[in-house]
N, C-alpha and C positions, 0 to 999 in steps of 0.2 A: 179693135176686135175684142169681144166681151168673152172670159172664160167661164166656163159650166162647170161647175165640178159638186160631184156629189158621191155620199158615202156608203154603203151597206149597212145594216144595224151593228152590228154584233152580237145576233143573236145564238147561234152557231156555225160551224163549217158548211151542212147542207143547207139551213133554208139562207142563208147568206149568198152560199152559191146561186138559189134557185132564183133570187131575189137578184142577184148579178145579169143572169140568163135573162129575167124577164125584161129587166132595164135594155139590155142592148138591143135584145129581137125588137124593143120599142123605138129605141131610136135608129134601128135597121128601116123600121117602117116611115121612119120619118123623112127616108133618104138621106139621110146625114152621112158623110164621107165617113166611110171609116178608119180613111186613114188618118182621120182628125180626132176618134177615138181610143183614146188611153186607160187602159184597165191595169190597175196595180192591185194585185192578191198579196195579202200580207197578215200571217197571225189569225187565220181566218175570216177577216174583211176582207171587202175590193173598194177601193177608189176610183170612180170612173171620172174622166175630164174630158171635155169635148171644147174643144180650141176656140172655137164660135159659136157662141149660145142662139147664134140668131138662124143656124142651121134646125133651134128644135121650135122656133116660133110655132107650128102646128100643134106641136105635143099635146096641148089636152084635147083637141079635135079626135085625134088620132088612140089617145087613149079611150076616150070614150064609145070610137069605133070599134078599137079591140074588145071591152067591156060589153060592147053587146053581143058581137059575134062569136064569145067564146065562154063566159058567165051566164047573162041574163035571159039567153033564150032558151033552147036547148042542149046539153051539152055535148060537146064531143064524146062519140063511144069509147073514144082512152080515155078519156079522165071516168065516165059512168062505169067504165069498167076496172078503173086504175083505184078508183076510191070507197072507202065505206058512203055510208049515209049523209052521217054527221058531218065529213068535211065537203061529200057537195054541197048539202045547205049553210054552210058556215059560209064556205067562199063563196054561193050565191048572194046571201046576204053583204058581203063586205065588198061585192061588187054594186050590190044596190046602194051602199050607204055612200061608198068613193064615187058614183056616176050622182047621188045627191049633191055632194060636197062642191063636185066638178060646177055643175051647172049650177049652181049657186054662186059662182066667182063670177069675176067680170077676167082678175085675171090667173094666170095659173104656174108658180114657180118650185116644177120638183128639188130645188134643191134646200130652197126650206125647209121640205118636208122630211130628206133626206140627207140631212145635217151631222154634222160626225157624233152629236148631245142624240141622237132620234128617242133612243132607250128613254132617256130621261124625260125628253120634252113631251113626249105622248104615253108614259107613266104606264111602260112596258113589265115584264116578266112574271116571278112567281107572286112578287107582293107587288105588284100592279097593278091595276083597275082594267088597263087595256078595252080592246072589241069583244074581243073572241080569244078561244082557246089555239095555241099552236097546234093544229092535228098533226099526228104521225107522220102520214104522209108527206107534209110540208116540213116535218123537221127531224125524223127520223129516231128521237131518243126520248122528248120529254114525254114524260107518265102524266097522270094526274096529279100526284102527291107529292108535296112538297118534305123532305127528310130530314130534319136536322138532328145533333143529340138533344134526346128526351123528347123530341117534336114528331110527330106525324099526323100529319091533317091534310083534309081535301085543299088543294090551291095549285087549280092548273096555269100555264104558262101563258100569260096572255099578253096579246099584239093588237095592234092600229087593226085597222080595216086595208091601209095601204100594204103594210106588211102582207099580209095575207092574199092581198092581189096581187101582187108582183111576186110571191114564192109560185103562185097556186101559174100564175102567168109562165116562169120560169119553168115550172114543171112539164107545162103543156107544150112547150116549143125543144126540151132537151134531155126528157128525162126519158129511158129507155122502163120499159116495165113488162117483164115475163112474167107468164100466169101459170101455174099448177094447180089444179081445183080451184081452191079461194085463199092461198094463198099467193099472193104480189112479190116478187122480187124488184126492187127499184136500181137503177143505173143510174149513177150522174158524174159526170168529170169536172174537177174545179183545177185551180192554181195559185201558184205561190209566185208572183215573178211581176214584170211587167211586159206587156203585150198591147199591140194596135188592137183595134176595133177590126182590121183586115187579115187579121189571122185568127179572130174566132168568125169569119163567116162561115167555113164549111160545116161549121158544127148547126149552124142556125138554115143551111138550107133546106126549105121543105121537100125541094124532088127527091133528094136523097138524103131521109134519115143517120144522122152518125151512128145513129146504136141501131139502126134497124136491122140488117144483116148479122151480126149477132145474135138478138133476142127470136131471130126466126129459128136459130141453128141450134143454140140454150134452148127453146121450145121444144125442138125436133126431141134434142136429148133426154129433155125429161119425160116427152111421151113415151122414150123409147127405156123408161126409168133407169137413166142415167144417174148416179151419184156420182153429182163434186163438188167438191171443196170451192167456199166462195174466192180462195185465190183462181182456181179454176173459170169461174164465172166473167172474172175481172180481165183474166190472160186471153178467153176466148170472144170476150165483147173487145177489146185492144186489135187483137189481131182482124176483125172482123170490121174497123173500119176502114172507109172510106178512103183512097191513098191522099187526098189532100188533107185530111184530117191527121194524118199518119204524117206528113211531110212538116205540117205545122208544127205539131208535138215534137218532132225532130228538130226543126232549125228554130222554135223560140226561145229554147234556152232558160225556159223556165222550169219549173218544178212541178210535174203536174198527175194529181192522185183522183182515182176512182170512189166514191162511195157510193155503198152496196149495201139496203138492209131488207127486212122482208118483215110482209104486216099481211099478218091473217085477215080479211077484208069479210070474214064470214061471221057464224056467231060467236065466235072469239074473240076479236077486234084484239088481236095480243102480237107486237113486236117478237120476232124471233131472230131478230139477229140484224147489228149495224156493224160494219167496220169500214175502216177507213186505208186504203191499201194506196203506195206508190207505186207509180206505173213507168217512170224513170227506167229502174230495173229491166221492167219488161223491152221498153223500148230499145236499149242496149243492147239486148241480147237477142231479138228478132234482126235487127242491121248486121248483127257479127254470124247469124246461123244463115240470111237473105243473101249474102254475101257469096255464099258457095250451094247455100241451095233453096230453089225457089221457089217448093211447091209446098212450106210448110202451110199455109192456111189450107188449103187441100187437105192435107193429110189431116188436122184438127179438124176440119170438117167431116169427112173421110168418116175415122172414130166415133163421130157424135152423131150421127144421122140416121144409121139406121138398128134397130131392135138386135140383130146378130152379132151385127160390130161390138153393140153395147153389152151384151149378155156376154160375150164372150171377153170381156177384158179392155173396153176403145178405153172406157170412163179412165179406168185405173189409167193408162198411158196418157192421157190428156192431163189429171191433176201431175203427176210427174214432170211432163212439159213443164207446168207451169209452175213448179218448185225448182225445175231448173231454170229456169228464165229469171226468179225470182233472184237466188242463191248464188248460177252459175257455176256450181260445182262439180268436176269430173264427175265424181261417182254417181251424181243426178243424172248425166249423160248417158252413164254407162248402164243404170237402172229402167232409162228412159227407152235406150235401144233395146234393151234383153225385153222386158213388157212387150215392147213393139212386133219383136219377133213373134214371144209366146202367142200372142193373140191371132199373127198371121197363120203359124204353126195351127192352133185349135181351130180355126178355118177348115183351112183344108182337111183336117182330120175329120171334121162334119160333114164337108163335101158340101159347103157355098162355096162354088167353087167362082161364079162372078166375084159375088163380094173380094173373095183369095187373089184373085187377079188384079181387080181395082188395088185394095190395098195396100199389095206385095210393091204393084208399080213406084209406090212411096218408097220404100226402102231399098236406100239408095248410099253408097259409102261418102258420098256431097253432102251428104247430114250429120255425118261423123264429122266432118270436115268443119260442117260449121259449128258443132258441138265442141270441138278444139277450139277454133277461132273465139266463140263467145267463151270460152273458160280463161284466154291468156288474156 
């Protein structure tokens, strides 16, 4: 039995990730067991191994099928609506050039191409010849400009054609993306660890989006102009997935962090913000507060939903949450419940008196409880 094993670039954290994502959902399609799938996150690469190469014998069939149905026709309205210009014609284009490439083989072996040398062998980055440009959206932080001392000149980041199809691929099957006007918030979850191919499927199923329940609820918040904090962001897409998703990130034992940046997609075309947050944190301290009390997604839901909650104080109690989830600190606890009150309190002093009754239902002494628990 023949091994598969192939590498990520190392180009960065995100599109390494996205470029991760896209590999699996591929060989997700190619029905390959996934328990014969080995992903190791390390240093911001993944190495992926699949125990029997002869489970991907379809693979370029299959890639080429993906290539059409999601590049070369018309595109999904998330990514039309997820991306500027430039990077849907970039990745249309680097989907025409990989479906040339394809169909020019007689045979087709991703691990060549995806060699742990990739960078060098296809004469990748800022002083590399490459395809195409890394856009934003695929990679989250390169600019145009290349900066050294005494140096500043145009020389954007440039990548394969492969590169750019399996980020732009990855994007489409995992990336969560809220909209406010024409600015994009992007979601994506990576790791540091090693994990089966059987514990990142819930993240890759299509009925149920991982980050979709989230970005509806982030949505709701910012129409209701919500301000928070991108730990905010990161705590309420966490909390908002899916329990199999939840239970993975629980018993794998790996290390596993969110990144979150946002790209004006309008006539600005300007990065406003990338960071990279662990979620470890969070996951600790939602078990230790679930533990004695069970209706915290409610209640962060609760806060962020509607316009009165929000105007009157939800937002400020939700970034709290989620600096004490971070931190874990009594006095976060204690700042956390006082907020909690005040807002229920200017409630009812307005006379929403639904809203005051919804709310109040939350606040409960089972949340001090687990506000202790997750502090010891």
């Amino acid at each position: 039995m023949e091994k598969f094993e192939i590498y990520t670039p190392g180009h960065n954290a995100l599109t390494d990730t996205l470029i991760m994502w896209g590999l699996c959902s591929l060989f997700r399609e190619c029905d390959c067991d996934p328990e014969d799938i080995t992903i190791v996150g390390e240093h911001d690469r993944y190495r992926i191994t699949v125990a029997d190469a002869f489970q991907l014998e379809g693979l370029k069939d299959v890639l080429l099928d993906c290539l059409e149905d999601k590049f070369l026709g018309v595109l999904d309205s998330k990514l039309t609506d997820a991306w500027d210009r430039n990077t849907i014609n970039g990745v249309k284009q680097a989907a025409e050039a990989v479906t040339r490439l394809l169909e020019s083989k007689t045979s087709f072996d991703l691990s060549k191409i995806f060699s742990d040398d990739h960078i060098y062998q296809y004469d990748e980055g800022r002083r590399g010849k490459g395809f195409k440009t890394l856009y934003v959206p695929l990679s989250g932080i390169y600019g145009k400009f290349l900066t050294e001392e005494h140096i500043y000149k145009e020389a954007p980041y440039k990548v394969c054609p492969y590169c750019l199809v399996f980020s732009a691929l990855g994007f489409s099957v995992s990336v969560g993306v809220v909209r406010k006007k024409t600015l994009r918030t992007y979601i994506a979850v990576g790791f540091n660890g090693e994990l089966t191919g059987r514990m990142l499927e819930p993240f890759l199923f299509e009925e149920k989006l991982w980050y979709q329940d989230g970005v509806n609820l982030l949505e709701r918040a910012f129409r209701a102009n919500a301000s928070l904090t991108t730990l905010s962001v990161a705590f309420t897409t966490f909390l908002s997935m899916p329990d199999a998703c939840l239970e993975n990130i629980r018993e794998s034992g790996s290390s596993w962090y969110t990144l979150i940046y946002s790209y004006d997609v309008g006539m600005t075309k300007r990065l406003t913000g990338f960071d990279r947050i662990d979620i470890t944190p969070f996951k600790d301290a939602i078990i230790a507060i679930e533990s004695h009390y069970d209706l915290l997604r409610g209640l962060v839901s609760s806060l962020l939903s509607s316009r009165e909650v929000v105007d009157h104080g939800g937002d400020t109690v939700v970034n709290l949450l989620s600096d004490f989830a971070l931190n874990r600190k009594l006095i976060n606890a204690f700042n956390s419940l006082r907020a909690l009150r005040s807002v229920i309190g200017r409630l009812q002093s307005s006379k929403h008196e639904e809203t005051y009754n919804r709310l109040s239902s939350y606040l409960s002494h089972r949340l001090g409880l687990g506000f202790i628990a997750a502090c010891d």
